[in-house]
N, CA, C and O atoms as a Maestro MAE file, in Angstrom:
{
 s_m_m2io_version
 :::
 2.0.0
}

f_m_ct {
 s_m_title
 :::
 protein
 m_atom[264] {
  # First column is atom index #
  i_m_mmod_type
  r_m_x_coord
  r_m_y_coord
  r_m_z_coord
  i_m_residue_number
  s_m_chain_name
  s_m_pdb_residue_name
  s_m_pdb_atom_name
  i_m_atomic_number
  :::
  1 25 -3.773 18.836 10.599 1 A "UNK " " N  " 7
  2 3 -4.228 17.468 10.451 1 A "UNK " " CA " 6
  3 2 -5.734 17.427 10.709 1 A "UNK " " C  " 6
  4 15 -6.276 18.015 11.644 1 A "UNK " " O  " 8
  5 25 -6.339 16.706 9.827 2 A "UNK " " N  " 7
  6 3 -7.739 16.382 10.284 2 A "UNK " " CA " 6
  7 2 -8.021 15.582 11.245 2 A "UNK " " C  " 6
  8 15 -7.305 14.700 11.719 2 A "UNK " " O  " 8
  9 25 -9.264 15.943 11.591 3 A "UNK " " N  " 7
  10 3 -9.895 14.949 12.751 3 A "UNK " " CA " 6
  11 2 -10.292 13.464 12.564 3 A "UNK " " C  " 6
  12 15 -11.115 13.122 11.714 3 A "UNK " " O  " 8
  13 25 -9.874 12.880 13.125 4 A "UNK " " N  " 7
  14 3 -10.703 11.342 12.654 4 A "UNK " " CA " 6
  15 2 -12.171 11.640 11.749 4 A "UNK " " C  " 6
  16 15 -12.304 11.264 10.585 4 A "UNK " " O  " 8
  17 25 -13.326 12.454 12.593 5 A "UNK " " N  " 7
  18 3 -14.466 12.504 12.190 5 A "UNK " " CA " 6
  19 2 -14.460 13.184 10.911 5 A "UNK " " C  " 6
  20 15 -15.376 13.027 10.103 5 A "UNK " " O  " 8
  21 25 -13.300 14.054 10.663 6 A "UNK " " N  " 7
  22 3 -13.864 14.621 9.224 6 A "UNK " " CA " 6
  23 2 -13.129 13.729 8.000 6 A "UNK " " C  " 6
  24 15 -13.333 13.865 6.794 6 A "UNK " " O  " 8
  25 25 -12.215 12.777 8.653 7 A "UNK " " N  " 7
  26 3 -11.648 12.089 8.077 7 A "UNK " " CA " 6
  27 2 -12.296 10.817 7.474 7 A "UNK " " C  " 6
  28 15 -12.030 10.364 6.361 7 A "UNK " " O  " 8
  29 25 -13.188 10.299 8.363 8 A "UNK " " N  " 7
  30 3 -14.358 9.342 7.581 8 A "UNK " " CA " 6
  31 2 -14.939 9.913 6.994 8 A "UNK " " C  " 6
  32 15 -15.179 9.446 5.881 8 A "UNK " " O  " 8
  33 25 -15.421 11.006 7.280 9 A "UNK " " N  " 7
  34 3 -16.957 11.749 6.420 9 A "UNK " " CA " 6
  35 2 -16.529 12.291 5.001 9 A "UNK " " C  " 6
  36 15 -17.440 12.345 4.175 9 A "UNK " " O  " 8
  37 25 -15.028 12.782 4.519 10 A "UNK " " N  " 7
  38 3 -14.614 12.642 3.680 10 A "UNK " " CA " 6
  39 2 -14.073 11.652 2.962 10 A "UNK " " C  " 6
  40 15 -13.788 11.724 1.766 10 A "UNK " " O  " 8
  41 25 -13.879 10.437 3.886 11 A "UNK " " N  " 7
  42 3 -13.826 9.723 2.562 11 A "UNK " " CA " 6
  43 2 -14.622 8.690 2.460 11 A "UNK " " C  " 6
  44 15 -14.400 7.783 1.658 11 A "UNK " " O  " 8
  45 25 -15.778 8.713 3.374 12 A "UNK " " N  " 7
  46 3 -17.077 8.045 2.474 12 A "UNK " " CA " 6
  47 2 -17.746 8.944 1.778 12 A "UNK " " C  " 6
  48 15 -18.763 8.819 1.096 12 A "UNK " " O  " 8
  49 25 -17.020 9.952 2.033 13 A "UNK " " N  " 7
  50 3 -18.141 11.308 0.456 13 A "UNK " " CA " 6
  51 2 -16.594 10.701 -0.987 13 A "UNK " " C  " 6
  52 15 -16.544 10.975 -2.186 13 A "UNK " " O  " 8
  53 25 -15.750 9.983 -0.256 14 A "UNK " " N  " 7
  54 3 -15.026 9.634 -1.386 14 A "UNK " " CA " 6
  55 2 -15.491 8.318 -2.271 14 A "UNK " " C  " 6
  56 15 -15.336 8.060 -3.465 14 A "UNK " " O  " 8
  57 25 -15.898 7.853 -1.581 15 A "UNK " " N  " 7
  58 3 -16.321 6.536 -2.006 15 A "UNK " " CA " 6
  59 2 -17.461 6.658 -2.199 15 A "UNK " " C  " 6
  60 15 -17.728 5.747 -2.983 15 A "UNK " " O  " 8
  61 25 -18.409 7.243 -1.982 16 A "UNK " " N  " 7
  62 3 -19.763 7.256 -2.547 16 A "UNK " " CA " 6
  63 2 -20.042 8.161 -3.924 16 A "UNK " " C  " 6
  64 15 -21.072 8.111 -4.597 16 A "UNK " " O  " 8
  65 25 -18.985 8.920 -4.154 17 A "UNK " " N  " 7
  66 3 -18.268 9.462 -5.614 17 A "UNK " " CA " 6
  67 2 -18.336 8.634 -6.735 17 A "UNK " " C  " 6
  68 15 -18.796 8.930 -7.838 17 A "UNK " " O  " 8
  69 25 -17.677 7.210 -6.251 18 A "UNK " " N  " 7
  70 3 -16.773 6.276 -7.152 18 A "UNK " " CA " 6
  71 2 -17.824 4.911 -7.334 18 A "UNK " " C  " 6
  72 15 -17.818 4.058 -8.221 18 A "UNK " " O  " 8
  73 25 -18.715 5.053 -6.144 19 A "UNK " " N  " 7
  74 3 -19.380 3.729 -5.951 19 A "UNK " " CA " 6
  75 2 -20.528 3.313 -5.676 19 A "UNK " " C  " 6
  76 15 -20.983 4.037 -4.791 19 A "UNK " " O  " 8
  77 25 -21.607 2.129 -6.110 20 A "UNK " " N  " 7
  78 3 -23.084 2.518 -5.698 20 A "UNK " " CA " 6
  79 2 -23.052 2.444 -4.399 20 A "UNK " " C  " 6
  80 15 -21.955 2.461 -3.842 20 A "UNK " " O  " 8
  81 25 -24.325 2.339 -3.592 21 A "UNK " " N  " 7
  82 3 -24.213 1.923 -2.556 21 A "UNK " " CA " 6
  83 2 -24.115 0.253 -2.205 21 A "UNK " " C  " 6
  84 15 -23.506 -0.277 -1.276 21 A "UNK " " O  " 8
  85 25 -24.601 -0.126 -2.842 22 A "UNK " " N  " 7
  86 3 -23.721 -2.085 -2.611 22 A "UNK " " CA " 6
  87 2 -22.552 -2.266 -2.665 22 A "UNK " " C  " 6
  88 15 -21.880 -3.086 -2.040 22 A "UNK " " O  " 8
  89 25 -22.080 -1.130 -3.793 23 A "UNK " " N  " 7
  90 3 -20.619 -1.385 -4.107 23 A "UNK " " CA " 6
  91 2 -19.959 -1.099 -2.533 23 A "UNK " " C  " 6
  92 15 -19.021 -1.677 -1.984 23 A "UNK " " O  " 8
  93 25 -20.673 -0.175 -2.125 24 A "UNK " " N  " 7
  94 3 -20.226 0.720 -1.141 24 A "UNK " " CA " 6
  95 2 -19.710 -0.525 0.393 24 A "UNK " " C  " 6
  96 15 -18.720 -0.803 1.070 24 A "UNK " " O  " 8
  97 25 -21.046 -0.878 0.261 25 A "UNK " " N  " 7
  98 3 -21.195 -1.917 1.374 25 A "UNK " " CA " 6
  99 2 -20.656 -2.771 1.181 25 A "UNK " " C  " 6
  100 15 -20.206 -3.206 2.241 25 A "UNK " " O  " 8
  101 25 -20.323 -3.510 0.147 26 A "UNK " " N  " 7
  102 3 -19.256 -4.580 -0.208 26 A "UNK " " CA " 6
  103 2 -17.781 -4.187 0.184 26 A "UNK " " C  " 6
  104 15 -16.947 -4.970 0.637 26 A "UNK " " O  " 8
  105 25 -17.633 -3.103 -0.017 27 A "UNK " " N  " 7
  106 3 -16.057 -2.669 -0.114 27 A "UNK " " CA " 6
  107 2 -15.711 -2.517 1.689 27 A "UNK " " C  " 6
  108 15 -14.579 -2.644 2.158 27 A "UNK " " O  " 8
  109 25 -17.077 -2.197 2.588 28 A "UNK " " N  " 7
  110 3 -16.655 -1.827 3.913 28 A "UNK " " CA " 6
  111 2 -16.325 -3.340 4.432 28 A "UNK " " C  " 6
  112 15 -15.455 -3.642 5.249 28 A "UNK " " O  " 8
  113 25 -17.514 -4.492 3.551 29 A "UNK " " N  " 7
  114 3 -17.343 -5.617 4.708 29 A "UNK " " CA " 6
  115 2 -16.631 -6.494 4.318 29 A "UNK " " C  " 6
  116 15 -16.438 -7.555 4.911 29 A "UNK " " O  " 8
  117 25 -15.788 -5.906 2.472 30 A "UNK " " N  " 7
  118 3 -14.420 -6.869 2.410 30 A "UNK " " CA " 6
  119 2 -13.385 -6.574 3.316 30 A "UNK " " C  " 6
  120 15 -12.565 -7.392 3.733 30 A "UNK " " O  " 8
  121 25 -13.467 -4.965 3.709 31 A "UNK " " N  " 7
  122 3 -12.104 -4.628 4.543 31 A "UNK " " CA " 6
  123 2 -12.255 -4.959 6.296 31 A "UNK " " C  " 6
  124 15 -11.556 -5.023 7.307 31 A "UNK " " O  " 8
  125 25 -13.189 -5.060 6.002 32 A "UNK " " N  " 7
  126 3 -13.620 -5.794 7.705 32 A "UNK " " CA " 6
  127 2 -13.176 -6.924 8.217 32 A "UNK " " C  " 6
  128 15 -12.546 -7.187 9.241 32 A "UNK " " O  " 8
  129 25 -13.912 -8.020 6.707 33 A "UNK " " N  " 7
  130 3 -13.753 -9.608 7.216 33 A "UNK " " CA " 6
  131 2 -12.278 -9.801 6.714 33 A "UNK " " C  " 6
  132 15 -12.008 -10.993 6.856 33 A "UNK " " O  " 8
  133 25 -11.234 -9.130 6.197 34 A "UNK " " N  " 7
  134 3 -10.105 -9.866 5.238 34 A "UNK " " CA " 6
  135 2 -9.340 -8.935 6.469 34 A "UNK " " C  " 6
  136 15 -9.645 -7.765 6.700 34 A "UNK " " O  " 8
  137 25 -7.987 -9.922 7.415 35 A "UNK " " N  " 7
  138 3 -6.896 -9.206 7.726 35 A "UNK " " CA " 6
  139 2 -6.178 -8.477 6.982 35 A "UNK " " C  " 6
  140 15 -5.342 -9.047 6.281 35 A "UNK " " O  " 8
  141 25 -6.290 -7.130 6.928 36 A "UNK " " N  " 7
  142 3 -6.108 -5.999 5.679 36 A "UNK " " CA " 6
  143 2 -4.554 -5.412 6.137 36 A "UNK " " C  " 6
  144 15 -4.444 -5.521 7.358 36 A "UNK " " O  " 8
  145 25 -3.820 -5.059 5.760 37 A "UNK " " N  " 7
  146 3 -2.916 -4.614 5.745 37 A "UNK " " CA " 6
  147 2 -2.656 -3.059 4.664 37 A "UNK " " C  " 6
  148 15 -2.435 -3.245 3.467 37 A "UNK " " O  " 8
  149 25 -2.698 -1.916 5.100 38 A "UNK " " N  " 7
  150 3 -2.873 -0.681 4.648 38 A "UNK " " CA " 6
  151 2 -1.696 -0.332 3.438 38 A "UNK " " C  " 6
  152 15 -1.665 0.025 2.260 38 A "UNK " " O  " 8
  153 25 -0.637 -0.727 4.690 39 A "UNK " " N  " 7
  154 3 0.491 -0.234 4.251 39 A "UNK " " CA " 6
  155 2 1.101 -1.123 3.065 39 A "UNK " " C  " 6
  156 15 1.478 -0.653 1.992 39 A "UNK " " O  " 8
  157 25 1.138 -2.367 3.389 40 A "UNK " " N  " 7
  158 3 1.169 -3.439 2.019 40 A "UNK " " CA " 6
  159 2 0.591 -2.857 1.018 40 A "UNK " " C  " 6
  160 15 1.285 -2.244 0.207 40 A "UNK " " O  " 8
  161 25 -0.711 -2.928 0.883 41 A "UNK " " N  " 7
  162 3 -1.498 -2.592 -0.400 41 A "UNK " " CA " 6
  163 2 -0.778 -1.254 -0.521 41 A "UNK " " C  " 6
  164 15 -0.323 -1.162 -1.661 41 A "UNK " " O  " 8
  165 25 -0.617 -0.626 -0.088 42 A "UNK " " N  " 7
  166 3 -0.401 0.646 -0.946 42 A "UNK " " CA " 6
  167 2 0.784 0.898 -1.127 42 A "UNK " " C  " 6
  168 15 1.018 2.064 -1.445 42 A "UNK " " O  " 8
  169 25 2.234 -0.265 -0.977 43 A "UNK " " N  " 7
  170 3 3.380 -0.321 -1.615 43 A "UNK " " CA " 6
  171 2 2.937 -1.402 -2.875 43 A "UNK " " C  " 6
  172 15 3.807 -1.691 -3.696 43 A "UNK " " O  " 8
  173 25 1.691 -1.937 -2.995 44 A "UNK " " N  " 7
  174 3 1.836 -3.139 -4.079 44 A "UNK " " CA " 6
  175 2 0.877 -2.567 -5.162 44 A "UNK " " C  " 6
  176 15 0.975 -2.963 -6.323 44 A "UNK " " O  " 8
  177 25 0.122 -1.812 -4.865 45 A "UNK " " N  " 7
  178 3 -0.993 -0.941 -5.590 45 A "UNK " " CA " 6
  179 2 -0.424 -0.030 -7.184 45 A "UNK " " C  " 6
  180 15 -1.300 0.277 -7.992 45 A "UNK " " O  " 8
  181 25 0.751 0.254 -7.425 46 A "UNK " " N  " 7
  182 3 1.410 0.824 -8.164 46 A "UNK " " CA " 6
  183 2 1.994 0.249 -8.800 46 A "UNK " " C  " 6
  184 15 2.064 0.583 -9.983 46 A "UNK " " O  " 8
  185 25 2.888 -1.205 -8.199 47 A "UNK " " N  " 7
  186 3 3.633 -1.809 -8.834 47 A "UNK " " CA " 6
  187 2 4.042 -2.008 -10.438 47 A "UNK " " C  " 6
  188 15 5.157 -2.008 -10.960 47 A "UNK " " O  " 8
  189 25 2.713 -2.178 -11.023 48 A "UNK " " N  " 7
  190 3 2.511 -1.832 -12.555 48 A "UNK " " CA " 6
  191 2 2.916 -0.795 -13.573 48 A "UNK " " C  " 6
  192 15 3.029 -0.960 -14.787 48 A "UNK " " O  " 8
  193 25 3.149 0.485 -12.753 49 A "UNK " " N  " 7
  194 3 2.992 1.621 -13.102 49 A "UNK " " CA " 6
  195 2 4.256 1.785 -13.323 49 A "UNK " " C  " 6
  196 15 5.013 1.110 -12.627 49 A "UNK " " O  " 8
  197 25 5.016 2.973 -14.622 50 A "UNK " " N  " 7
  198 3 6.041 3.393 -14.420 50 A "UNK " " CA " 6
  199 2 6.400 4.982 -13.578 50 A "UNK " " C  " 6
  200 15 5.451 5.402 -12.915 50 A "UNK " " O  " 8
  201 25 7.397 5.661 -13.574 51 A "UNK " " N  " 7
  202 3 7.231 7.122 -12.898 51 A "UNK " " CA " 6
  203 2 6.553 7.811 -13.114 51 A "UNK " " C  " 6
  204 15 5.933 8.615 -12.418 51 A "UNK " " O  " 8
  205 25 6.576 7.489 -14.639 52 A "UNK " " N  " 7
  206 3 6.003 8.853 -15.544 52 A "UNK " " CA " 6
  207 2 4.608 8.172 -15.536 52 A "UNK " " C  " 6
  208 15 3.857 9.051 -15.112 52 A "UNK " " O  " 8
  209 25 3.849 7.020 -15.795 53 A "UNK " " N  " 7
  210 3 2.380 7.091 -15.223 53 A "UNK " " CA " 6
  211 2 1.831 7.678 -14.502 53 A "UNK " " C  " 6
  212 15 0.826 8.359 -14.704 53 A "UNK " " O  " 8
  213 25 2.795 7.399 -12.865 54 A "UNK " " N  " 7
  214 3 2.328 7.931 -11.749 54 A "UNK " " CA " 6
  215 2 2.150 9.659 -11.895 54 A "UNK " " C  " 6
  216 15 1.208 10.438 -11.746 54 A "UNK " " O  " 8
  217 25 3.409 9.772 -12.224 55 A "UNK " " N  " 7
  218 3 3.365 11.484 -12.392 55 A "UNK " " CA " 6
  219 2 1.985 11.984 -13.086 55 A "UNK " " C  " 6
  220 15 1.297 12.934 -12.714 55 A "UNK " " O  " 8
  221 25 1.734 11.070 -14.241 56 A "UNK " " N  " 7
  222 3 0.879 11.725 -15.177 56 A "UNK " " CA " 6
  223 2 -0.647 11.868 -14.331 56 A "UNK " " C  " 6
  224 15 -1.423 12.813 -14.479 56 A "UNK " " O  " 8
  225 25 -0.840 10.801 -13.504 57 A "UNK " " N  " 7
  226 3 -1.914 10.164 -12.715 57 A "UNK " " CA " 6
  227 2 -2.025 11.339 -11.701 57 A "UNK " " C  " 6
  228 15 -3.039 12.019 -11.544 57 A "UNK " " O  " 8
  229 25 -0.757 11.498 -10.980 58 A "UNK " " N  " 7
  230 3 -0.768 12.720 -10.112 58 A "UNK " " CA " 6
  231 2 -1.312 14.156 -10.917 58 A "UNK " " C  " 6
  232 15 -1.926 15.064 -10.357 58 A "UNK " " O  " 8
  233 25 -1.038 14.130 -11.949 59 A "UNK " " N  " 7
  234 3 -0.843 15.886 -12.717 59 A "UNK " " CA " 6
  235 2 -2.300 15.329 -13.008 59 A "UNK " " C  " 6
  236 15 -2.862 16.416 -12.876 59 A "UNK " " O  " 8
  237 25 -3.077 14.672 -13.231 60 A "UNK " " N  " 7
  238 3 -4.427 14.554 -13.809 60 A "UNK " " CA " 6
  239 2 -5.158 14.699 -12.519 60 A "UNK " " C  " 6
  240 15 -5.829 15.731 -12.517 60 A "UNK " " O  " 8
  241 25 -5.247 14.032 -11.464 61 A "UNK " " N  " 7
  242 3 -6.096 13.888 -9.632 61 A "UNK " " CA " 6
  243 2 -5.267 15.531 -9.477 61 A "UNK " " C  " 6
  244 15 -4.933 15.476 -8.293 61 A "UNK " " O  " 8
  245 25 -5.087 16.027 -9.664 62 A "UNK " " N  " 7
  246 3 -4.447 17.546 -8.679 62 A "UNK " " CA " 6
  247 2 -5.178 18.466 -10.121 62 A "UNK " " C  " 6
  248 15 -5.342 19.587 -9.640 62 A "UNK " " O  " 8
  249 25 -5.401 18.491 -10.789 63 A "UNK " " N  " 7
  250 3 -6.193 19.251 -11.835 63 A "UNK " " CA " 6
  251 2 -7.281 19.015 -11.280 63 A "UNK " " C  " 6
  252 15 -7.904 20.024 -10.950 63 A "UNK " " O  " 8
  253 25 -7.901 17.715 -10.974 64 A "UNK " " N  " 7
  254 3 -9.319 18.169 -11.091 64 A "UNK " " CA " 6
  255 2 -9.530 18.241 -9.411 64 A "UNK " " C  " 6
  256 15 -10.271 17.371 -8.953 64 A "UNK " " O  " 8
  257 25 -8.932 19.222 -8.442 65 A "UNK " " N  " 7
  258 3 -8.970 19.515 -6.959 65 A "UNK " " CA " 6
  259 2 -9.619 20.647 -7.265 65 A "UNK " " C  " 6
  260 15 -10.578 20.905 -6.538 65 A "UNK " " O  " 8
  261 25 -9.307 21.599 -8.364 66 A "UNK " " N  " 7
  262 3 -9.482 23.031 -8.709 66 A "UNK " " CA " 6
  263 2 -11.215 22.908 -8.581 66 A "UNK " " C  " 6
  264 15 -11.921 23.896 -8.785 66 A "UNK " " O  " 8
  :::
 }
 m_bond[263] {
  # First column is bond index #
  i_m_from
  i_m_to
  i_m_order
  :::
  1 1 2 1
  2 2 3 1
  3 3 4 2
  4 3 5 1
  5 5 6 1
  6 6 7 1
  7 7 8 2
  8 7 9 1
  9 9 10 1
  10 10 11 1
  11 11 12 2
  12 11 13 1
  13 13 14 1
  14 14 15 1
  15 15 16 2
  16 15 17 1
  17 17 18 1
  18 18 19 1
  19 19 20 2
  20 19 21 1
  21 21 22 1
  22 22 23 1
  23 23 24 2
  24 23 25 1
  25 25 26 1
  26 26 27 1
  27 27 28 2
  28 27 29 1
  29 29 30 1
  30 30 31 1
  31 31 32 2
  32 31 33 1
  33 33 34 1
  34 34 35 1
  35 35 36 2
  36 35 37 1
  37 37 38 1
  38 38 39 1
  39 39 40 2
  40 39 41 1
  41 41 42 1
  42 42 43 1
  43 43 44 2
  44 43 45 1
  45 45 46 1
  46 46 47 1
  47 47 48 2
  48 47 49 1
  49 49 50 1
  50 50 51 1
  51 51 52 2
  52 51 53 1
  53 53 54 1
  54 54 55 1
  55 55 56 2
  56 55 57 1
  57 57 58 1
  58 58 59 1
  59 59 60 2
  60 59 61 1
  61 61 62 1
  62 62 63 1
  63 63 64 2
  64 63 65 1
  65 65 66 1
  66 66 67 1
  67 67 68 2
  68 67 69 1
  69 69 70 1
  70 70 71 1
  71 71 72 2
  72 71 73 1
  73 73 74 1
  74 74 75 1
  75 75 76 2
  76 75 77 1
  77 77 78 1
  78 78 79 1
  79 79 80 2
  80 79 81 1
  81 81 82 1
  82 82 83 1
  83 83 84 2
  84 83 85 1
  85 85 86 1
  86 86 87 1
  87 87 88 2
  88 87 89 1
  89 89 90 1
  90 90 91 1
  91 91 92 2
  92 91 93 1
  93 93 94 1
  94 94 95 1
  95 95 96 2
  96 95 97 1
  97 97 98 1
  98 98 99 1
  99 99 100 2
  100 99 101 1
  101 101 102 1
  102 102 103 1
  103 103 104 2
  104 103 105 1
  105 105 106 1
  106 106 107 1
  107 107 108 2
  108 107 109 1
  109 109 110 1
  110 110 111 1
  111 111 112 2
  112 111 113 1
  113 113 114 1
  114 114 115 1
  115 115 116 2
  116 115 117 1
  117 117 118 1
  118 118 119 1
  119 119 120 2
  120 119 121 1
  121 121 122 1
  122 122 123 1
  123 123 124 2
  124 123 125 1
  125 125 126 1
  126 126 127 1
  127 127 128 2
  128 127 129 1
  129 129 130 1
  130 130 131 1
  131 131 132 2
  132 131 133 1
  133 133 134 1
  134 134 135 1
  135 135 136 2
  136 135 137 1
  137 137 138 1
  138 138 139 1
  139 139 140 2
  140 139 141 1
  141 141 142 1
  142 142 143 1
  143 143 144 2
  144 143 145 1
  145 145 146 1
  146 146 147 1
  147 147 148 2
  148 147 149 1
  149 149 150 1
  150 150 151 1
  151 151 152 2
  152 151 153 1
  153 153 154 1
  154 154 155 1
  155 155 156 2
  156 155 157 1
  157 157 158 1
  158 158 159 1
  159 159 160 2
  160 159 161 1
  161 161 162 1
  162 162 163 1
  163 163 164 2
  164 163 165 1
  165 165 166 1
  166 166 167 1
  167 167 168 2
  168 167 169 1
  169 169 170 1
  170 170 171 1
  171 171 172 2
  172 171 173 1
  173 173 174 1
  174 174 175 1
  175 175 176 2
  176 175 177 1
  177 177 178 1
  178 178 179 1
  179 179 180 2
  180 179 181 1
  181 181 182 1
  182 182 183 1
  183 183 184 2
  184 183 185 1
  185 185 186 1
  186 186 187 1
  187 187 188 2
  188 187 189 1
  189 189 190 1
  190 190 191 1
  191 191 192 2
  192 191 193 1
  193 193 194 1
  194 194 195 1
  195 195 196 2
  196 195 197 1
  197 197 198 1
  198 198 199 1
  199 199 200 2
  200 199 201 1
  201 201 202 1
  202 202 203 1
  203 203 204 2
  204 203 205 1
  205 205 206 1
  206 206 207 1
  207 207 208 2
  208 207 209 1
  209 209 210 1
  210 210 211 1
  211 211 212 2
  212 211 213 1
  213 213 214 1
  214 214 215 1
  215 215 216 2
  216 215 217 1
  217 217 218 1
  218 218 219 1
  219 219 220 2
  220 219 221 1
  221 221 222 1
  222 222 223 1
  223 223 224 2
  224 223 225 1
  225 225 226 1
  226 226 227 1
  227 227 228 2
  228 227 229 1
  229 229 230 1
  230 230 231 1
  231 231 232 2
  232 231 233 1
  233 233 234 1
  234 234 235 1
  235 235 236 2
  236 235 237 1
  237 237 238 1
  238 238 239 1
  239 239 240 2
  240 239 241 1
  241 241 242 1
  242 242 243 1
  243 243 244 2
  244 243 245 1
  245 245 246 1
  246 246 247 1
  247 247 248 2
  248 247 249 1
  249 249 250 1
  250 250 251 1
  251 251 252 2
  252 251 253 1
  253 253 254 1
  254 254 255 1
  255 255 256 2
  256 255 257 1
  257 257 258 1
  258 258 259 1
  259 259 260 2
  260 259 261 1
  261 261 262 1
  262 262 263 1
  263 263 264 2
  :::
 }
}
């Protein structure tokens, strides 16, 4: 298991990948000011999707780990 510390530092090297830096700063101080719930969003985050999306979504994010 990772450490907390390498655990932020990777994933603001994740988000600074995906996002400018305003974007960046927007996204920390929506999850700040909004009572966020982790686990919600990420049973409702998919909802759209069928298996075989997800699968495909998975087989595409695990290709590009290489």
């Amino acid at each position: 298991m990772k450490s907390d510390t390498t655990l932020k530092h990777e994933g603001f090297q994740a988000l600074r990948a995906k996002l400018d830096p305003v974007e960046l700063e927007r996204f920390i101080v929506l999850l700040k000011r909004e009572s966020f719930d982790y686990t919600k969003w990420r049973k409702n985050i998919f909802e759209d999707n069928s298996i075989e999306e997800l699968a495909e979504k998975a087989d595409q994010f695990s290709q590009g780990l290489d």
